[in-house]
PAZA-943824 format. One line per field, with one value per residue: residue number from 1; residue in one letter; chain; y, x, z of N, C-alpha, C in turn. Coordinates in steps of 0.02 Angstrom, whole numbers. Each point is the difference from the previous one (the first is absolute). Layout:
! PAZA-943824
i	c(NUM ...)
aa	c(a ...)
ch	c(A ...)
n.Y	c(Y ...)
n.X	c(X ...)
n.Z	c(Z ...)
ca.Y	c(Y ...)
ca.X	c(X ...)
ca.Z	c(Z ...)
c.Y	c(Y ...)
c.X	c(X ...)
c.Z	c(Z ...)
This chain:
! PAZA-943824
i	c(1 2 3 4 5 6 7 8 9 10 11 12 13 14 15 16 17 18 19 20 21 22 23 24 25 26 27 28 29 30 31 32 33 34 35 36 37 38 39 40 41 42 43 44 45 46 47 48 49 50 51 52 53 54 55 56 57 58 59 60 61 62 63 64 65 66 67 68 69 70 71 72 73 74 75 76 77 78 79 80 81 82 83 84 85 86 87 88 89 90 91 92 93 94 95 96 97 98 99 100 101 102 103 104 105 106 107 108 109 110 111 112 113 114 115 116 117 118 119 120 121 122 123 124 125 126 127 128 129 130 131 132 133 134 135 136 137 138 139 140 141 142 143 144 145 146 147 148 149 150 151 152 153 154 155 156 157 158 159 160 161 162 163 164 165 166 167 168 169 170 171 172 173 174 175 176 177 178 179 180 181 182 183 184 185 186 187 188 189 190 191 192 193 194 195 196 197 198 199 200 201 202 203 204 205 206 207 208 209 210 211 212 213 214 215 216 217 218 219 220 221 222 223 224 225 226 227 228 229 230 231 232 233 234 235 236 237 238 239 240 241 242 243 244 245 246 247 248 249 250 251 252 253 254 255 256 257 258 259 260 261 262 263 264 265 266 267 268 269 270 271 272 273 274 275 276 277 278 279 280 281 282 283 284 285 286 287 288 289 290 291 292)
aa	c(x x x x x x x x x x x x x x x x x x x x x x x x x x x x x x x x x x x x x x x x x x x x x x x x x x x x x x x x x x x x x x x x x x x x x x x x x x x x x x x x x x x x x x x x x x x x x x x x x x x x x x x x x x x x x x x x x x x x x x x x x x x x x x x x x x x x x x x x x x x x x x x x x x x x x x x x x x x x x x x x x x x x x x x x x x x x x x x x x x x x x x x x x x x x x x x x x x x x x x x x x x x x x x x x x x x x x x x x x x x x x x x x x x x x x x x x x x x x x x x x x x x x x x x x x x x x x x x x x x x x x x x x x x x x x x x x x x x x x x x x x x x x x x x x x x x x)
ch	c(A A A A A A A A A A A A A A A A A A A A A A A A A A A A A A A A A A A A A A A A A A A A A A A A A A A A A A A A A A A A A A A A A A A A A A A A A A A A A A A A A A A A A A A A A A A A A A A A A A A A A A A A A A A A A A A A A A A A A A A A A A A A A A A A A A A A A A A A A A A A A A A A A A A A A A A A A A A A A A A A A A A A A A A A A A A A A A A A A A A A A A A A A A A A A A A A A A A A A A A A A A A A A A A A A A A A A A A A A A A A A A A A A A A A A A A A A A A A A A A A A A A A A A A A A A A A A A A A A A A A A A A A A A A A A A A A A A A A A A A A A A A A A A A A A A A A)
n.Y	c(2902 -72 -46 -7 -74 -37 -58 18 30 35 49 61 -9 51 65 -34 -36 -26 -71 26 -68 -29 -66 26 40 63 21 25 46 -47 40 73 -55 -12 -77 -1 -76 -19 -27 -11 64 -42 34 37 -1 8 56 15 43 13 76 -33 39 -41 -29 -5 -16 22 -38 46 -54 54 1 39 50 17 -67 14 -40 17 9 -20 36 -39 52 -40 50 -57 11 -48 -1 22 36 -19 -10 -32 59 23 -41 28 45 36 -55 25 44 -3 -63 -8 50 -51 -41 29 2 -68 -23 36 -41 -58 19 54 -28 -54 41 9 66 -8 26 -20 -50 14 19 -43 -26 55 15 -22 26 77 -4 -14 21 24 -28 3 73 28 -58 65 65 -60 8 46 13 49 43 16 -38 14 -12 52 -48 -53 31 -59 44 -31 -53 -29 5 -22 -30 -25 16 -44 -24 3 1 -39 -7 -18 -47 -58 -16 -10 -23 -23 -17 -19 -32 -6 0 -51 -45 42 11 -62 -15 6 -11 -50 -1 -4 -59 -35 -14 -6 -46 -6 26 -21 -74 -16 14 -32 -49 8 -15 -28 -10 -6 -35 -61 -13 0 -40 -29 14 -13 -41 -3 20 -39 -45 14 -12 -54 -46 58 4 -40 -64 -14 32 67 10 17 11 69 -11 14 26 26 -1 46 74 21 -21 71 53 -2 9 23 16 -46 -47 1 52 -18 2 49 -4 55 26 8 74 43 4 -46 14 45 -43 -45 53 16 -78 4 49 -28 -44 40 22 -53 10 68 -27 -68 33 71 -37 -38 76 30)
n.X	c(5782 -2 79 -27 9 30 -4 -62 -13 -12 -38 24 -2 -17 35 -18 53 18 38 9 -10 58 -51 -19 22 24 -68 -55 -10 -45 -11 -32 -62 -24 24 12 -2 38 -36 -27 14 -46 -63 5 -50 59 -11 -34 32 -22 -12 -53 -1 43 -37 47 -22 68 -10 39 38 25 69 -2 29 -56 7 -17 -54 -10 -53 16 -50 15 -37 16 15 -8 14 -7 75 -34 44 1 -45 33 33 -53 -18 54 28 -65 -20 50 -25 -50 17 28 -55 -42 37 13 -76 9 48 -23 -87 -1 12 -75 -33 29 18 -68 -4 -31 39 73 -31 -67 66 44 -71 4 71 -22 -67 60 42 -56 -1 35 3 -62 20 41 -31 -66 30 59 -42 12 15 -58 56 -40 -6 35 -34 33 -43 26 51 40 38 31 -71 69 45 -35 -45 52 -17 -71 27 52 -38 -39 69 24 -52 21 77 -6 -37 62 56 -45 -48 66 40 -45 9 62 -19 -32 60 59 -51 4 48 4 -72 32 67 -52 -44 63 20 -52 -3 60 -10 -19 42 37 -34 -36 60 22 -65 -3 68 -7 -24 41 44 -47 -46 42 43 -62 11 77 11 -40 31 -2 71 -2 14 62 22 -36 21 89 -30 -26 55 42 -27 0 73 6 -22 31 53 -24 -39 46 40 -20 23 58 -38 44 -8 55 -26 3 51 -40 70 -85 -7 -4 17 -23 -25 -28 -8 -25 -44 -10 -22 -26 -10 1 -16 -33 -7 -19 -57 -35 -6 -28 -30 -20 -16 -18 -38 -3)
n.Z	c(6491 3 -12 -55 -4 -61 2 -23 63 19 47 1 38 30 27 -32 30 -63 18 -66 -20 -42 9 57 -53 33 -16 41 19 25 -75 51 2 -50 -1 -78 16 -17 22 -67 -16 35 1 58 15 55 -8 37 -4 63 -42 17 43 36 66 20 45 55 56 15 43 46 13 34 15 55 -32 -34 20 -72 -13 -66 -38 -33 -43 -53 -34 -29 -37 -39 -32 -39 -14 60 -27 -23 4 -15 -58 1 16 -4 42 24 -45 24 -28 -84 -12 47 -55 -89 32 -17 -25 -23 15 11 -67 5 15 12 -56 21 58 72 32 3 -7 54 30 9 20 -21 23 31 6 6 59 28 -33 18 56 3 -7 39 41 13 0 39 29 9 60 -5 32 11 38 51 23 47 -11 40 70 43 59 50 3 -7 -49 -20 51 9 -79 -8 50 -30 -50 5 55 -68 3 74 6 -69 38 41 -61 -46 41 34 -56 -29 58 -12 -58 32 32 -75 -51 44 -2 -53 -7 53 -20 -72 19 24 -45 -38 52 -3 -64 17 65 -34 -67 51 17 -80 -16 38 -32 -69 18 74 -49 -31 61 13 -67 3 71 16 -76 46 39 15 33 -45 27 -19 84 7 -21 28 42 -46 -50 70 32 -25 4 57 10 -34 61 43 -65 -44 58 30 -59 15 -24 -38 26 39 62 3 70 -17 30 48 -44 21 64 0 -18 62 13 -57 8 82 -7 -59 6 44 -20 -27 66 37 -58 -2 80 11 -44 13 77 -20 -15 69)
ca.Y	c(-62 -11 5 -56 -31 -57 -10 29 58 26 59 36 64 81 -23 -52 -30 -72 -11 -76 -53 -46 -47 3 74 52 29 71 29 26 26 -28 -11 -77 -25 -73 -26 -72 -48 -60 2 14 68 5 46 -16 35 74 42 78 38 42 7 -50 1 -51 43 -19 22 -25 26 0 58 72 -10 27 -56 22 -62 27 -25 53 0 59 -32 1 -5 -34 -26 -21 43 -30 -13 -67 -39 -70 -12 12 -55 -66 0 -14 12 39 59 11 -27 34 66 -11 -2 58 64 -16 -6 48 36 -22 36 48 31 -29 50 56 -20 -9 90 22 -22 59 67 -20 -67 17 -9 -86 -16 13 -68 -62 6 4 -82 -58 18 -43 -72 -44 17 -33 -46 11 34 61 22 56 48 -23 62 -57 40 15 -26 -32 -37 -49 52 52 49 42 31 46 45 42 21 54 52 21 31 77 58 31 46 53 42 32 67 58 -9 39 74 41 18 8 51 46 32 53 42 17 49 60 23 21 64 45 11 4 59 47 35 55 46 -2 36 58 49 8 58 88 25 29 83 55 10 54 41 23 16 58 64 58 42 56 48 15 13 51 -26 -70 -25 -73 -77 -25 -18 -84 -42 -29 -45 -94 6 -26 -95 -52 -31 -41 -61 -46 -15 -36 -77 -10 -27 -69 -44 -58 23 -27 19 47 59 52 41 69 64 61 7 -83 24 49 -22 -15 57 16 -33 15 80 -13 -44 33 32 -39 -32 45 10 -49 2 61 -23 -31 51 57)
ca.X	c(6 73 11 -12 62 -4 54 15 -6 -20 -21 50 -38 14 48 60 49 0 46 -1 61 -6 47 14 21 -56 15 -54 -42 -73 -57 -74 -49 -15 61 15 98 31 45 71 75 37 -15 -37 13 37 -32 -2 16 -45 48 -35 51 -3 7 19 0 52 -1 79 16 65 22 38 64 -2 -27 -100 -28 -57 -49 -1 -46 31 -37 36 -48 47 0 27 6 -48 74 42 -45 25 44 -48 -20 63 44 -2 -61 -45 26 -2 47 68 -1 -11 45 16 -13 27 50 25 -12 47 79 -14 -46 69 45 -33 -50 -70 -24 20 -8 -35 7 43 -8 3 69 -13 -45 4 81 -64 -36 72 23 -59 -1 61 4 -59 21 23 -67 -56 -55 30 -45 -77 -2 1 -17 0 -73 -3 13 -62 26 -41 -36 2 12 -59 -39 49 18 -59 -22 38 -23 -61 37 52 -56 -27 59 15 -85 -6 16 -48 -43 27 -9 -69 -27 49 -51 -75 37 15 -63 -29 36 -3 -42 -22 34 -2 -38 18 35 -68 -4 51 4 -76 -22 39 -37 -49 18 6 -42 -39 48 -36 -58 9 30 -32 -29 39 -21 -68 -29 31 -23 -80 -14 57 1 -1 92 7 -33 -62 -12 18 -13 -68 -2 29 -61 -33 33 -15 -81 -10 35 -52 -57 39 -11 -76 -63 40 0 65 42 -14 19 51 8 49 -23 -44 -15 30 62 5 12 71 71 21 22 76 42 27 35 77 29 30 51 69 33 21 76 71 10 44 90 12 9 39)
ca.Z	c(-38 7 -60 -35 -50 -22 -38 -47 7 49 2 66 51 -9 53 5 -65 -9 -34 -43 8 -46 25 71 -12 9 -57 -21 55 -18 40 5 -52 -37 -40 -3 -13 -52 34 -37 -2 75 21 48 60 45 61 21 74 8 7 56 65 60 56 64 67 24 89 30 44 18 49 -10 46 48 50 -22 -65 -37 -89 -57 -62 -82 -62 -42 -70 -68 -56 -66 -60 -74 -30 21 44 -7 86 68 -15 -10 64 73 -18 60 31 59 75 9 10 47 42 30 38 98 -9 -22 63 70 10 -5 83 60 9 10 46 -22 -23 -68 -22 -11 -71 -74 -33 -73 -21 7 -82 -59 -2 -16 -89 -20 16 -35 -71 -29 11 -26 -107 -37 -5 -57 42 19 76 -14 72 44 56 95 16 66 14 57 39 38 54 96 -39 -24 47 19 -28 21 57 0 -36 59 45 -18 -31 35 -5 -33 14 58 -18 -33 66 47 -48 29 88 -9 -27 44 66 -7 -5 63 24 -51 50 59 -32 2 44 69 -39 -11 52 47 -17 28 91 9 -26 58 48 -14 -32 72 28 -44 12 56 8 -37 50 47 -41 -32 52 19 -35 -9 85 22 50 3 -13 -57 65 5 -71 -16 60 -7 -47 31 33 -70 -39 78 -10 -82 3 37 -32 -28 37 3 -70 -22 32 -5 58 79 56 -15 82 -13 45 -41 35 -41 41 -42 -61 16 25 -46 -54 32 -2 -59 -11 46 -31 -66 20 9 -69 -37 38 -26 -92 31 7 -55 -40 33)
c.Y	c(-24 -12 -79 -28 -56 -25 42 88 43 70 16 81 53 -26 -64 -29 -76 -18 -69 -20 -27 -49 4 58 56 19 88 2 40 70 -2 -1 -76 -9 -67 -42 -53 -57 -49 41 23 71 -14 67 -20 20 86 52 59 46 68 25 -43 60 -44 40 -67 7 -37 26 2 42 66 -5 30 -64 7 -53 38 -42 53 -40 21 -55 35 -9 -12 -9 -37 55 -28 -26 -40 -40 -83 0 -21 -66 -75 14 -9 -41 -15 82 33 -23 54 66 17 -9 48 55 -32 33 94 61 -14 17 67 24 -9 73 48 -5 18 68 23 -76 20 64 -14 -61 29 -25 -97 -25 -6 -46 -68 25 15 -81 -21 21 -33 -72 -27 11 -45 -72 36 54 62 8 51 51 -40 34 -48 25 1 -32 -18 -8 -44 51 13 55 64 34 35 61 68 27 43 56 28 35 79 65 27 46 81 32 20 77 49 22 52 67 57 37 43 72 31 20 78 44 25 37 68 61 41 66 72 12 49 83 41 20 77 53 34 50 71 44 11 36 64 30 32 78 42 16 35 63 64 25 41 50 18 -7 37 77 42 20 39 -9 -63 -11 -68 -54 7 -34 -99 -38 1 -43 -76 -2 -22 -77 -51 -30 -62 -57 -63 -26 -84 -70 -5 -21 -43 -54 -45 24 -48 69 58 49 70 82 56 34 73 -24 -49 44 50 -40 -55 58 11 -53 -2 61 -18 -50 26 72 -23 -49 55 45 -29 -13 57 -29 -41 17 20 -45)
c.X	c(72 36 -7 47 -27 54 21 0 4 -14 49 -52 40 60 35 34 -11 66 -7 94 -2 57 27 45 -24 36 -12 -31 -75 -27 -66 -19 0 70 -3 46 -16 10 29 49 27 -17 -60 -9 9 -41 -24 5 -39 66 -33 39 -53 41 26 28 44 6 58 2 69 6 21 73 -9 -55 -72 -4 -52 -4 1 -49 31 -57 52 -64 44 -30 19 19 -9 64 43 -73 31 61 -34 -34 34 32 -27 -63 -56 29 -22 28 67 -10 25 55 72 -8 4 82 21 -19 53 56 33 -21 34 38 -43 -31 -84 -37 16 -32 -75 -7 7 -34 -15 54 2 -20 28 62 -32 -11 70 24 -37 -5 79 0 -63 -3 25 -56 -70 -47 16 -46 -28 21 15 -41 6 -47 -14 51 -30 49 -21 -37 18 57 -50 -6 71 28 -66 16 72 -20 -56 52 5 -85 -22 26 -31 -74 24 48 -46 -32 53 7 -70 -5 58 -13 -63 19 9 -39 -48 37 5 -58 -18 47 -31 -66 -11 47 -65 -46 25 -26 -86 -20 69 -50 -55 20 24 -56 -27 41 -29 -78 -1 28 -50 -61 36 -11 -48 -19 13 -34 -69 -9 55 11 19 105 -27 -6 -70 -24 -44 -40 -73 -8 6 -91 -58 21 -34 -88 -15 26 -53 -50 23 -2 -85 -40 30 -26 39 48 -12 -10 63 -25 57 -35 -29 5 41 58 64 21 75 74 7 36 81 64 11 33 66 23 30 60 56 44 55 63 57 11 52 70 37 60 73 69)
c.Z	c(3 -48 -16 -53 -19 -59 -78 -6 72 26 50 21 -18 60 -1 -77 -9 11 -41 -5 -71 2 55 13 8 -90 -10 66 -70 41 24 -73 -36 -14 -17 4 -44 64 -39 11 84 35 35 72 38 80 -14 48 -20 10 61 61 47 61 48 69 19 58 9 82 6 64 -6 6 53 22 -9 -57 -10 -56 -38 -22 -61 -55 -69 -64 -45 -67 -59 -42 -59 -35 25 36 -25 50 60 -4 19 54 77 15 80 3 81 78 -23 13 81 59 13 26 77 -20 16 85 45 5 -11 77 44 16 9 59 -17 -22 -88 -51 -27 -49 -64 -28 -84 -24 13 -70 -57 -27 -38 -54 -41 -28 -56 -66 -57 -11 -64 -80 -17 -24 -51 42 17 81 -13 74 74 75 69 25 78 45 67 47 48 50 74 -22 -18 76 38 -29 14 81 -15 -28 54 49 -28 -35 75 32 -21 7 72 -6 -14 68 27 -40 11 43 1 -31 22 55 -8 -18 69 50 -28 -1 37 31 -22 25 72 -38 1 55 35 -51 -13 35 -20 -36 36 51 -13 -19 98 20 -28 28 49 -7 -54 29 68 -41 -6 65 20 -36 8 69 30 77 31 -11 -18 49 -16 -75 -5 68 -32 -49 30 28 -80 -19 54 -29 -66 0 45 -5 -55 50 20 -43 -24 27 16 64 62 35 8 48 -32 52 -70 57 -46 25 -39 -80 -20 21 -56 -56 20 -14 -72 2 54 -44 -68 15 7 -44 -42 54 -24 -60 13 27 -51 -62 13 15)
């Protein structure tokens, strides 16, 4: 409901103030609710102000000092103070062009000295110079500032898309660091690997070949022991004569084998045995000179 008047009375709303006059005099700031006046003796209601908080949003443009034209957004929440609401009555009576204009006044000569980056960080410390200003200038009018916020700033759009494709450079930058680090790490793990891959091996085929010594050398003992008569050549040629057959049987039942020409026969057999046993002589000669 709004507020209603007449010459001889009038209603004032919740949130807001009257101001009555006598004789073209402010005399009383009304409160909300019914009031009557005398107009013989010159009394009347003058007007009424809402002590509600108002909104006015402020788009200023300016420059940086690094040559960047941007738009500020700043919305200012104001209010009437109930106790000087006839300052606020009489003195100004557009408050929003003057709010207005000192938040041009105060930006433009605030941002000039900032670049576009630090203007970004700091548009809190902007706001707050802006409510500083408006608070000192607008008390003397009757108004208090409620809040200032820079709600957005806007540089020009080829500013903009030049700042995005820099940011877009340095994320792709910084994915080719991570990317090479990686491949950088699966190297060393693969090496590492294969390291000890290629370690367990060796120690594999070494535990395969002492186990085949033990084994020979464990079969010489109980033949010797059992078959009287017998030396450790014959021993061992019937054991190479045994590996021979088992090697052969082995390629024969492979299918995955090619084609494989190897001299057969006993004879064949005897002169591989011979070329290991010379060959191990002549290992355990020149280990001897070696020595000496």
């Amino acid at each position: 409901m709004g507020n209603t008047n007449c010459i001889l009375g009038g209603c004032i709303d919740q949130a807001s103030v009257g101001v009555v006059e006598r004789w073209g005099r402010f005399e009383h700031i009304a409160e909300p609710g019914c009031h009557f006046f005398n107009p013989l003796a010159g009394q009347w209601l003058a007007g009424v102000l809402s002590t509600r908080i108002n909104s006015l949003e402020v788009k200023i443009e300016t420059k940086t000092k690094d040559n960047v034209f941007v738009q500020l957004i700043c919305s200012i929440q104001y209010r009437v103070v109930k106790a000087n609401a006839d300052d606020a009555f009489y003195e100004l009576q557009n408050p929003r062009e003057q709010i207005q204009a000192y938040v041009f006044d105060v930006v433009r000569a605030l941002v000039p000295m900032m670049t576009l980056d630090a203007l970004f960080e700091q548009k809190g410390e902007v706001a707050k110079s802006v409510l500083e200003e408006l608070e000192k200038v607008m008390g003397a009018y009757g108004y208090s500032i409620e809040h200032i916020l820079m709600v957005d700033i806007i540089p020009d759009p080829s500013v903009r898309k030049a700042m995005n494709e820099i940011n877009a450079a340095q994320r792709l930058q910084l994915a080719s660091v991570y990317k090479g680090e990686a491949e950088k790490i699966l190297q060393v793990k693969r090496a590492e690997a294969e390291a000890e891959a290629k370690y367990l091996g060796g120690v594999g085929v070494a535990r395969q070949r002492q186990a085949i010594t033990d084994g020979l050398r464990e079969n010489i003992m109980n033949f010797s022991s059992k078959v009287e008569g017998t030396s450790s050549k014959d021993i061992m040629d019937l054991i190479m004569i045994t590996q021979y057959f088992d090697t052969m049987r082995d390629l024969g039942s492979s299918s995955k084998n090619t084609t494989v020409f190897l001299p057969h026969g006993p004879g064949h057999v005897r002169d591989i045995s011979d070329q290991i046993r010379n060959g191990l002589m002549e290992a355990s000669s020149a280990r001897v000179g070696d020595e000496v």
